[in-house]
PyMOL commands that place a pseudoatom at each C-alpha (Angstrom):
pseudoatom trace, name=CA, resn=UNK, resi=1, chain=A, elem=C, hetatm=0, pos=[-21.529, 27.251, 21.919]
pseudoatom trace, name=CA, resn=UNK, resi=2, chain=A, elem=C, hetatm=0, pos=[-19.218, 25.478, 23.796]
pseudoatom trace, name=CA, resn=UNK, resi=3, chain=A, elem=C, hetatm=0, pos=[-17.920, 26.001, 27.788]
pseudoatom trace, name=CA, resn=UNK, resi=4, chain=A, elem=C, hetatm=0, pos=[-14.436, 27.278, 28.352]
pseudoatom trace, name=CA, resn=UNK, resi=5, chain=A, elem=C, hetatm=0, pos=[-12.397, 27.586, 31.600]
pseudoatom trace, name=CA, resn=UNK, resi=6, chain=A, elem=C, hetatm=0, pos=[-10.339, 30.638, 31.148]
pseudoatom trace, name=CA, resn=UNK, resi=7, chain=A, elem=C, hetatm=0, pos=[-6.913, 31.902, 32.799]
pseudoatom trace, name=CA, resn=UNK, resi=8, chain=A, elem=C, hetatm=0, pos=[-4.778, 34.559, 32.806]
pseudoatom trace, name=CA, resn=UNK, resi=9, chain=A, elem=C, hetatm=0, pos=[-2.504, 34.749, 35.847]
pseudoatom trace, name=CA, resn=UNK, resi=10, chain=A, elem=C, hetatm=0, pos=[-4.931, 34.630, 39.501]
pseudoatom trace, name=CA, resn=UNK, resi=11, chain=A, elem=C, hetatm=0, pos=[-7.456, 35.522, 37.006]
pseudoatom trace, name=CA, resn=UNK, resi=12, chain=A, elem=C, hetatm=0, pos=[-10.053, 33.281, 35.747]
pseudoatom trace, name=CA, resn=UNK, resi=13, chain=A, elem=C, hetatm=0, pos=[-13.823, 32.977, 33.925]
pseudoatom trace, name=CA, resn=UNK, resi=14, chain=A, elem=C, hetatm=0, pos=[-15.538, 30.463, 32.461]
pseudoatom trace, name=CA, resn=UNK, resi=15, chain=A, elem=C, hetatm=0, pos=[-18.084, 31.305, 29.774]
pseudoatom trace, name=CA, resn=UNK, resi=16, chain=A, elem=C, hetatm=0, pos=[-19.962, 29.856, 27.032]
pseudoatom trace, name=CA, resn=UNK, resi=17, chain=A, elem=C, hetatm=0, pos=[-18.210, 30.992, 23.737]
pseudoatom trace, name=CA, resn=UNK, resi=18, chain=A, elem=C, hetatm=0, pos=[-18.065, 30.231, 20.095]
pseudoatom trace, name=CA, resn=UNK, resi=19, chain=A, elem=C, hetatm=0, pos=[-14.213, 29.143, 19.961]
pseudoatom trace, name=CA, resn=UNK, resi=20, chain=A, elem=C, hetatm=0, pos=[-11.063, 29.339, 22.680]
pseudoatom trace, name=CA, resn=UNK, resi=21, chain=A, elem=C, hetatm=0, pos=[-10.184, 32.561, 20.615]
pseudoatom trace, name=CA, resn=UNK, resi=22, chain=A, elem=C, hetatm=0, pos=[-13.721, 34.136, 21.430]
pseudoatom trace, name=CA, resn=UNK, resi=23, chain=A, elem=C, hetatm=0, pos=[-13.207, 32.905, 25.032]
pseudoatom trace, name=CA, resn=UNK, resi=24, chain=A, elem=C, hetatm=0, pos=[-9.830, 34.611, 25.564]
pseudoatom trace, name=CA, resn=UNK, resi=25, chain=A, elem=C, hetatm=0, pos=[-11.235, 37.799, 23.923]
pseudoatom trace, name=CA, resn=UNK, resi=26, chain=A, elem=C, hetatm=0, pos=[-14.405, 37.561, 26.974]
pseudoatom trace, name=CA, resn=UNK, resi=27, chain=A, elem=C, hetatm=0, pos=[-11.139, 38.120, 29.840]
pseudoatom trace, name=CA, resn=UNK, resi=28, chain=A, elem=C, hetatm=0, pos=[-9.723, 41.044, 28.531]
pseudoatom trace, name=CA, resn=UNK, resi=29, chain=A, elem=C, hetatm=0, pos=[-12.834, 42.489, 28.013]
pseudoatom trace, name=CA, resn=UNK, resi=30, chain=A, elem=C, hetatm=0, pos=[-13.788, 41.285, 31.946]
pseudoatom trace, name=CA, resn=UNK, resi=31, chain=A, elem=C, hetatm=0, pos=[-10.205, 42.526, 33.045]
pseudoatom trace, name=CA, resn=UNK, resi=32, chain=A, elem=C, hetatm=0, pos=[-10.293, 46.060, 30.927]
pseudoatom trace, name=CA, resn=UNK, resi=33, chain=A, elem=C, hetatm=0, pos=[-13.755, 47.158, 31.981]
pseudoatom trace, name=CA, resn=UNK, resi=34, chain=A, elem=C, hetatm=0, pos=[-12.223, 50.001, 33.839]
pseudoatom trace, name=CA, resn=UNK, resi=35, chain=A, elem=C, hetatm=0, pos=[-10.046, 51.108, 31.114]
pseudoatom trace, name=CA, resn=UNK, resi=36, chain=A, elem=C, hetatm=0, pos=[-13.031, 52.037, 28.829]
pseudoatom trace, name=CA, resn=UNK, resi=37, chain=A, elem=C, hetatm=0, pos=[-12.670, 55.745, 29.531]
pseudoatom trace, name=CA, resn=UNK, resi=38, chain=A, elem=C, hetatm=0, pos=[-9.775, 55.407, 27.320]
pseudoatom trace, name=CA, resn=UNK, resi=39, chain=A, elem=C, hetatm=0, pos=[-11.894, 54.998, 24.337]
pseudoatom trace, name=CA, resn=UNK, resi=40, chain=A, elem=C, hetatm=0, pos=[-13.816, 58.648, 25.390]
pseudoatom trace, name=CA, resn=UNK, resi=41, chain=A, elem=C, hetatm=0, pos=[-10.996, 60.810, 25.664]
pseudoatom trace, name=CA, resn=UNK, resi=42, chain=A, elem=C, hetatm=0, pos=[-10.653, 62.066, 22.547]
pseudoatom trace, name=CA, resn=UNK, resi=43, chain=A, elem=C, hetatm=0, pos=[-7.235, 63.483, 22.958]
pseudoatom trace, name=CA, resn=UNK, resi=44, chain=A, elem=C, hetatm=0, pos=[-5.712, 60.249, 22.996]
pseudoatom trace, name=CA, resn=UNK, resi=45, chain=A, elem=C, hetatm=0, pos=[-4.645, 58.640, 19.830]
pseudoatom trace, name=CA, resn=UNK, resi=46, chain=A, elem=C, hetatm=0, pos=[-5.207, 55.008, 18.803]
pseudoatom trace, name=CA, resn=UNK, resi=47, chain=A, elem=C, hetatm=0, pos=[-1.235, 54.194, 19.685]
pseudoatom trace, name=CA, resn=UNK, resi=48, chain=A, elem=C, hetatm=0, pos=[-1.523, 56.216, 23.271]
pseudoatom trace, name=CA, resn=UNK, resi=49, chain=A, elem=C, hetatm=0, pos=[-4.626, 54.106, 23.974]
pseudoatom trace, name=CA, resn=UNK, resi=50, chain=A, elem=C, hetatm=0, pos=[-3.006, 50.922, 23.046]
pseudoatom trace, name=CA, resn=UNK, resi=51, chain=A, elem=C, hetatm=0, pos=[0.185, 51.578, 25.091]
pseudoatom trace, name=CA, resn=UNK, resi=52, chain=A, elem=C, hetatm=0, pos=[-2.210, 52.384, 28.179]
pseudoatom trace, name=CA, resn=UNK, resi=53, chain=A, elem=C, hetatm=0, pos=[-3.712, 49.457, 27.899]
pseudoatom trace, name=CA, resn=UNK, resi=54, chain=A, elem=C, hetatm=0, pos=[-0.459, 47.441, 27.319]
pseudoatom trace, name=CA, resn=UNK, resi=55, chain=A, elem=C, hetatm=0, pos=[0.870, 48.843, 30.296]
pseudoatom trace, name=CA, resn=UNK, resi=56, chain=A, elem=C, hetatm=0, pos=[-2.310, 47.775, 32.191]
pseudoatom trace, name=CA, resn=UNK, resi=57, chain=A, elem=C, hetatm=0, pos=[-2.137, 44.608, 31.031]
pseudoatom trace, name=CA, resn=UNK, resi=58, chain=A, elem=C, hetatm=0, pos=[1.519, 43.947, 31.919]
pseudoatom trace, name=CA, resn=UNK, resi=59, chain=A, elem=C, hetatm=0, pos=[1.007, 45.299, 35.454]
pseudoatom trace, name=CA, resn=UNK, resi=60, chain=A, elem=C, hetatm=0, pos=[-2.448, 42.972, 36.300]
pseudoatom trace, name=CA, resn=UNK, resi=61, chain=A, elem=C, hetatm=0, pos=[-2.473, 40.122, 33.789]
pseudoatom trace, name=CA, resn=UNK, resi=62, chain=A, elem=C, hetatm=0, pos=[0.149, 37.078, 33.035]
pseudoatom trace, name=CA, resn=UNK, resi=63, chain=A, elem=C, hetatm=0, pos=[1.646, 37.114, 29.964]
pseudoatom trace, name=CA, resn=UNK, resi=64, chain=A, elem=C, hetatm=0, pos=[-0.762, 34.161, 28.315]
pseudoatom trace, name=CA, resn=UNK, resi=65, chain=A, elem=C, hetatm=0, pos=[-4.026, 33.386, 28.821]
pseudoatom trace, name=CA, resn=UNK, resi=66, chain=A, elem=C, hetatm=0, pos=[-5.208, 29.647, 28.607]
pseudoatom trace, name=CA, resn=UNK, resi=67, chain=A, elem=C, hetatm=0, pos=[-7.925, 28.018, 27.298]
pseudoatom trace, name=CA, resn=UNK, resi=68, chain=A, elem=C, hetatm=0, pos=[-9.644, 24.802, 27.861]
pseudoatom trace, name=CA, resn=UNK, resi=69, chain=A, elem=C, hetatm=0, pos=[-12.745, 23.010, 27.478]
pseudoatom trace, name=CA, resn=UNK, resi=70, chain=A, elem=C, hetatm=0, pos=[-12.186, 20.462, 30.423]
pseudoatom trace, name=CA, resn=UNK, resi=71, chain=A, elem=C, hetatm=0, pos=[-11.510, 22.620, 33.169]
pseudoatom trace, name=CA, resn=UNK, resi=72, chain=A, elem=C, hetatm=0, pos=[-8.789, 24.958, 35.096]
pseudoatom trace, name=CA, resn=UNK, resi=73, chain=A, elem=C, hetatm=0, pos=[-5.106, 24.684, 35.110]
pseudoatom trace, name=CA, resn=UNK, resi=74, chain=A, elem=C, hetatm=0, pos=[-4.654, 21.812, 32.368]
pseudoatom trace, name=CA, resn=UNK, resi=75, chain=A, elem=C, hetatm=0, pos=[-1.818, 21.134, 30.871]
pseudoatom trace, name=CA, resn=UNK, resi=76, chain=A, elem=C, hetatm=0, pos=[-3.831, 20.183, 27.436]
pseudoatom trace, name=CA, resn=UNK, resi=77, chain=A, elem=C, hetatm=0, pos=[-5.123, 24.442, 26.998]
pseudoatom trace, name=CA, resn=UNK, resi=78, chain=A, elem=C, hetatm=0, pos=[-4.532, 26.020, 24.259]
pseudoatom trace, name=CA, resn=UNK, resi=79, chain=A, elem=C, hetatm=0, pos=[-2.665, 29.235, 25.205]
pseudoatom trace, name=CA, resn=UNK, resi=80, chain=A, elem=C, hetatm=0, pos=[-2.824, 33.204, 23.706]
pseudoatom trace, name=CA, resn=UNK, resi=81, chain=A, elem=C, hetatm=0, pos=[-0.376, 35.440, 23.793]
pseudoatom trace, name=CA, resn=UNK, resi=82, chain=A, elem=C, hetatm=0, pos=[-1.925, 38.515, 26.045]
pseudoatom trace, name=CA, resn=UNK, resi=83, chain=A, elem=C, hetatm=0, pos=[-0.356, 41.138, 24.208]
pseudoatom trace, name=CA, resn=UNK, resi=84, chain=A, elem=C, hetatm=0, pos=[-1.840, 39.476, 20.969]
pseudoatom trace, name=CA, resn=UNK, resi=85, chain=A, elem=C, hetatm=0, pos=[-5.841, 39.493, 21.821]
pseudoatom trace, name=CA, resn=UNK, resi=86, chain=A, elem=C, hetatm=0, pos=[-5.552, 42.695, 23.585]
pseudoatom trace, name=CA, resn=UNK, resi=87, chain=A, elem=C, hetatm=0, pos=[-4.216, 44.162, 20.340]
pseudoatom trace, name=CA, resn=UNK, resi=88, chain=A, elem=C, hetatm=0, pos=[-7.272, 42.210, 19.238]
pseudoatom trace, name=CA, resn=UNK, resi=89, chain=A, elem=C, hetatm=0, pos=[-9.909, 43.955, 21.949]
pseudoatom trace, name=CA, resn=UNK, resi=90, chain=A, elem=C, hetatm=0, pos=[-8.178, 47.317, 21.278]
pseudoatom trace, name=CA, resn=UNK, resi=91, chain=A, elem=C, hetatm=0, pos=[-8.446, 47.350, 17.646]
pseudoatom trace, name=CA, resn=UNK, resi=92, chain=A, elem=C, hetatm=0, pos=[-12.242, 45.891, 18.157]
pseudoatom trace, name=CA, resn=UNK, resi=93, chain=A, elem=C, hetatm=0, pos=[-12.985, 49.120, 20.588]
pseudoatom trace, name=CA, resn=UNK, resi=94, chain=A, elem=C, hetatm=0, pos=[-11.503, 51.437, 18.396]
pseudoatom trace, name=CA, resn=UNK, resi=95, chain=A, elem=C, hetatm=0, pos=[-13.395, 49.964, 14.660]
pseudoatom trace, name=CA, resn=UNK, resi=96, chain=A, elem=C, hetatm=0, pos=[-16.777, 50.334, 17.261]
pseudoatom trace, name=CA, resn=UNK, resi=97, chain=A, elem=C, hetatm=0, pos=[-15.522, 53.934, 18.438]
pseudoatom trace, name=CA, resn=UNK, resi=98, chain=A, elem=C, hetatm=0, pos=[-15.078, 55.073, 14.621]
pseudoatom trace, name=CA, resn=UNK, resi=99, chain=A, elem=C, hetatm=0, pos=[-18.285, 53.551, 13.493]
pseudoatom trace, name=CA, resn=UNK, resi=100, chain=A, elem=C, hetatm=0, pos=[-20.334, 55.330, 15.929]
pseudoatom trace, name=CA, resn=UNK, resi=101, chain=A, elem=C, hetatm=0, pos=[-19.194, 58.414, 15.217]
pseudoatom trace, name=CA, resn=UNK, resi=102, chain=A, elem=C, hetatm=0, pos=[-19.372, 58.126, 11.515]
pseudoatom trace, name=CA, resn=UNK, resi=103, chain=A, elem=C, hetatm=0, pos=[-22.508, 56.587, 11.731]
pseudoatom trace, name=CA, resn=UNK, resi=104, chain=A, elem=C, hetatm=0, pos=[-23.479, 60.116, 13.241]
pseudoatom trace, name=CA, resn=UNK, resi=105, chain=A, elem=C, hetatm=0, pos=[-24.930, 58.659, 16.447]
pseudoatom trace, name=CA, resn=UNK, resi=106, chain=A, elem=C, hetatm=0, pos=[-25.026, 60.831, 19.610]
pseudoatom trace, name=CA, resn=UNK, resi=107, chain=A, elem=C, hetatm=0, pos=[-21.383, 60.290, 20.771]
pseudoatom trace, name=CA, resn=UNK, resi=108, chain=A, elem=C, hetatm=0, pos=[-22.090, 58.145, 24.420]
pseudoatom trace, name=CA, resn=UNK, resi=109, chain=A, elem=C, hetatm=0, pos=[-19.421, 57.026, 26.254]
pseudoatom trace, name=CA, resn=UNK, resi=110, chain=A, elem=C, hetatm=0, pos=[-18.246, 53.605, 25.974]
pseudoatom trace, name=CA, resn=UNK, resi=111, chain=A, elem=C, hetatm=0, pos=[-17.632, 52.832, 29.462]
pseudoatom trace, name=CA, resn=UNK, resi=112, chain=A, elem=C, hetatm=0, pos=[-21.279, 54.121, 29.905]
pseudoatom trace, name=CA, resn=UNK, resi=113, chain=A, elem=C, hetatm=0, pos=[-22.793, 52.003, 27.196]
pseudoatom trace, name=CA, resn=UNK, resi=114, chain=A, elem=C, hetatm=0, pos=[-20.663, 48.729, 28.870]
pseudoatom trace, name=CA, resn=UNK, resi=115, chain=A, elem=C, hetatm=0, pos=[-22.704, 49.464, 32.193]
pseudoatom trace, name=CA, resn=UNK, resi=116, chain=A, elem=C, hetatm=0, pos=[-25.439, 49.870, 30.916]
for i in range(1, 116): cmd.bond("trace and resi %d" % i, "trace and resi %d" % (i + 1))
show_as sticks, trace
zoom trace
């Protein structure tokens, strides 16, 4: 695995990751930590939980997120769209969501399980 520098806005990481797509996936999984209860409120649809996280997103992180191997704000990164991996990280949350519970498993909360 490689070593990316990460940004999104004041927002940064670096971690070790198998591609710059992987990498970008690790901060909006850092940055929406605290939006996991979303996933355990099961009056919420998939679309309601996607627009609450979209409208997290637009209020705390910049509209792209760069990624490079050779360090922080280069102007060689490759950049993501935000709203495009955290339609990634959503639909990632929600596939994990449904398989637990069709799996059967004792339903535990998400945010819980992320702490843990």
């Amino acid at each position: 695995m490689s070593k990316f520098y990460v940004q999104c806005g004041s927002r940064w990481v670096i971690v070790e990751a198998a591609d710059a797509n992987a990498a970008a996936m690790h901060l909006i999984d850092t940055a929406m930590q605290p939006q996991l209860w979303i996933y355990d409120d099961v009056g919420l649809s998939d679309s309601d939980r996607h627009a609450h996280l979209a409208v997290e997103a637009l209020l705390t992180l910049a509209p792209e997120i760069s990624v490079s191997e050779r360090g922080l704000d280069r102007d060689d990164a490759v950049t993501f769209g935000t709203p495009e991996i955290l339609l990634t990280w959503h639909k990632t949350l929600t596939g994990l969501n449904r398989l637990l519970r069709s799996a059967g498993l004792p339903v535990q909360s998400l945010q819980s399980m992320a702490t843990a």
